[in-house]
N, C-alpha and C positions, 0 to 999 in steps of 0.2 A: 478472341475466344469464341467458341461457340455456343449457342443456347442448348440448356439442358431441355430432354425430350422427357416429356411428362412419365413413359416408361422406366426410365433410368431414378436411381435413387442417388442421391447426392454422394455416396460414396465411390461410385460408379463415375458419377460424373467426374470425380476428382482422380480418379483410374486413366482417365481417357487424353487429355491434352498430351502429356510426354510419350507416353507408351506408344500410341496411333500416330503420334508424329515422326516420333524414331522409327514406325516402321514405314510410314511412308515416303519419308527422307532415301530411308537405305533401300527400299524396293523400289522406289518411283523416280525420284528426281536423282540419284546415283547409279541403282542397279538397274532402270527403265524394263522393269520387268514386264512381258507382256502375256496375253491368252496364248495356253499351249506354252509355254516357257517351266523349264523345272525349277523350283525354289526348294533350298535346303536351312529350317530352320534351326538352330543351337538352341537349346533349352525350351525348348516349344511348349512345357507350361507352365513358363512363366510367365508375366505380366506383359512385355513385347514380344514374347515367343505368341502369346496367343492375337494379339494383336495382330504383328507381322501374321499369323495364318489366315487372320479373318480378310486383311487387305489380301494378299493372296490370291485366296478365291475368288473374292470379287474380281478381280482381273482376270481368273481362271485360269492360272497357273497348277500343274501337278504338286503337291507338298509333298517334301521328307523331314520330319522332325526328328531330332534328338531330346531322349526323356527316359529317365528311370523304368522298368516296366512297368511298378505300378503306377504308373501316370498316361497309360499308352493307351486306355480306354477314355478319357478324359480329352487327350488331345485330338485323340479319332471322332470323336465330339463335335470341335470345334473345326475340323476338316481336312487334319494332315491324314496323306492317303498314305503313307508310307512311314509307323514308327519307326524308330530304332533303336535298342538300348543301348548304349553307349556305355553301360556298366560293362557286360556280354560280349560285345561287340565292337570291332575296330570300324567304328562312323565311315572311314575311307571306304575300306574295303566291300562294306555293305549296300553303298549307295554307288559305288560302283557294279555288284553285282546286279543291285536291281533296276541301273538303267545300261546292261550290254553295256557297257563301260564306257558310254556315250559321256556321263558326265552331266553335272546341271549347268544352268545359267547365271543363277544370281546363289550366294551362300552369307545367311548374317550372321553373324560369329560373334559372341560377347565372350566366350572362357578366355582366352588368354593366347599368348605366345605355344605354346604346347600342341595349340588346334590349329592357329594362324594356318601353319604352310603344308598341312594335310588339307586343310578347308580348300584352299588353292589349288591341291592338286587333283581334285575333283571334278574340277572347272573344266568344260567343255569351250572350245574356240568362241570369242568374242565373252567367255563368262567372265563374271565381276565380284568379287570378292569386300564385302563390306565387316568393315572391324568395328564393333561400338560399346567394345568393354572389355574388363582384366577377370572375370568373377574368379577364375583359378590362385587368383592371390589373396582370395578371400578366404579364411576355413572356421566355421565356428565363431564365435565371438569377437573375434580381434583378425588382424591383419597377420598371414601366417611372412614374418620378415623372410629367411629363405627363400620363399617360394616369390617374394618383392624382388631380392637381389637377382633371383634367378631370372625372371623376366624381365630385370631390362639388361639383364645380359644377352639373352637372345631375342628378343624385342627383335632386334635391326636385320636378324638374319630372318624372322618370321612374319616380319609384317610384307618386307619389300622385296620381291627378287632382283636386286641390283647383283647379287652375288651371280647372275645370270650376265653380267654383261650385256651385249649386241643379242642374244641368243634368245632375250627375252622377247622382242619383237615377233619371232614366228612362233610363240607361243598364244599368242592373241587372246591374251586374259588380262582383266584390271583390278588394282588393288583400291580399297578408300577407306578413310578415317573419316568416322564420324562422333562425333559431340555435341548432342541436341542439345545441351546446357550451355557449350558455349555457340553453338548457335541460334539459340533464343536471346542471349546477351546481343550478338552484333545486329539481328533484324527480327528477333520477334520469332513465332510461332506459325504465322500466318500464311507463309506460301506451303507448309505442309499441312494444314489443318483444316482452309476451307476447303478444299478438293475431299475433305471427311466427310462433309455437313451432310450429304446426300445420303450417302449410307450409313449416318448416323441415325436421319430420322424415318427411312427405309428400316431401322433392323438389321441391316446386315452386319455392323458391328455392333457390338455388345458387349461390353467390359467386364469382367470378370473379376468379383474380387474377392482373395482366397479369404481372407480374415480382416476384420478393423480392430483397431487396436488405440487405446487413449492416450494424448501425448505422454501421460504418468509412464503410462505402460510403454513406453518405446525401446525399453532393452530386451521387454520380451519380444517386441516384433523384431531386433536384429537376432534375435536367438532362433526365433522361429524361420525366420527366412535361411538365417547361416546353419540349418540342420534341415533344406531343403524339403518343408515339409508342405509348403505353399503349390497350390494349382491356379494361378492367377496373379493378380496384385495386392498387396499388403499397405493399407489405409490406414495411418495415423490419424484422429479426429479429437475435436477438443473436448 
């Protein structure tokens, strides 16, 4: 782990180990995003959404997020140069238009099977497609079952283009799973988190956290998260 910077308030601090790893994991050591490279964030404010924006920029990458409208002042904050509502708007189609249909580089994707193989078809030659969550089978309070079975029915056809055969090859884009939970189990935290330290104590990342909430209080923090009302991360504290 890292030391906390006398800036940061311990709730902050506790924001930062998962969130900046997952994005580093998926932008750095997966999607090898570099300066001048397009990044397309999914849910850009939330807790790795704004993460993922801050590592981003530091690399100086263009951002495109996805965000409710009223969160598109918020995330323009934080340095996505390109909202998009996704309420309004078909994400494909939009991020198509606003790059000449060139396409991005790297897209991190947490909603679901739904997004999976639009996220992908976005993707410009050599682009990489990183998956690190289901949230679409999440709705409200509980786990919505239909919207369970329905994803890993098409799970298989949305994560992987195998249904592509041989064909996938001159397509020149890559698909990856990732799971910072169970890869903190097999080695720890550490090959994504010191390459943080710099710009942790530089300022350039800064953790944002939408509300704290007491462990008593933790059904109101999945209530408040499952009615999308969050701009950051949501801190349980004792």
């Amino acid at each position: 782990m890292l030391p906390l910077p006398d800036s940061l308030t311990f709730a902050q601090g506790a924001a930062f180990p998962v969130n900046y790893a997952t994005a580093y994991a998926g932008f750095v050591i997966m999607g090898g995003l570099r300066e001048g490279d397009r990044a397309l964030i999914h849910a850009a404010a939330g807790g790795v959404g704004i993460a993922a924006t801050q590592v981003a920029k530091r690399i100086g990458a263009e951002v495109f997020g996805t965000a409710s409208a009223g969160k598109h002042d918020a995330i323009r904050a934080q340095g996505v140069d390109h909202p998009i509502d996704y309420r309004s708007l078909d994400f494909a189609d939009e991020v198509m238009r606003l790059t000449n249909d060139e396409g991005v580089d790297v897209v991190m994707d947490a909603i679901g099977p739904s997004s999976f193989k639009r996220s992908y078809s976005v993707l410009r030659q050599g682009g990489r497609l990183v998956m690190f969550g289901l949230s679409e089978v999440q709705t409200g309070e509980k786990r919505n079952l239909p919207a369970v079975l329905k994803g890993l029915v098409t799970m298989p056809l949305a994560t992987m283009p195998w249904w592509k055969s041989l064909s996938v090859m001159s397509e020149n884009k890559g698909v990856f799973g990732l799971n910072m939970l169970s890869w903190w189990d097999r080695e720890g935290l550490g090959r994504a988190l010191e390459p943080l330290q710099q710009g942790l104590e530089t300022g350039d990342f800064v953790p944002v956290v939408a509300q704290t909430f007491s462990f008593d209080d933790a059904p109101e923090a999945h209530r408040y998260l499952g009615e999308g009302r969050n701009i950051g991360k949501v801190v349980l504290v004792p």
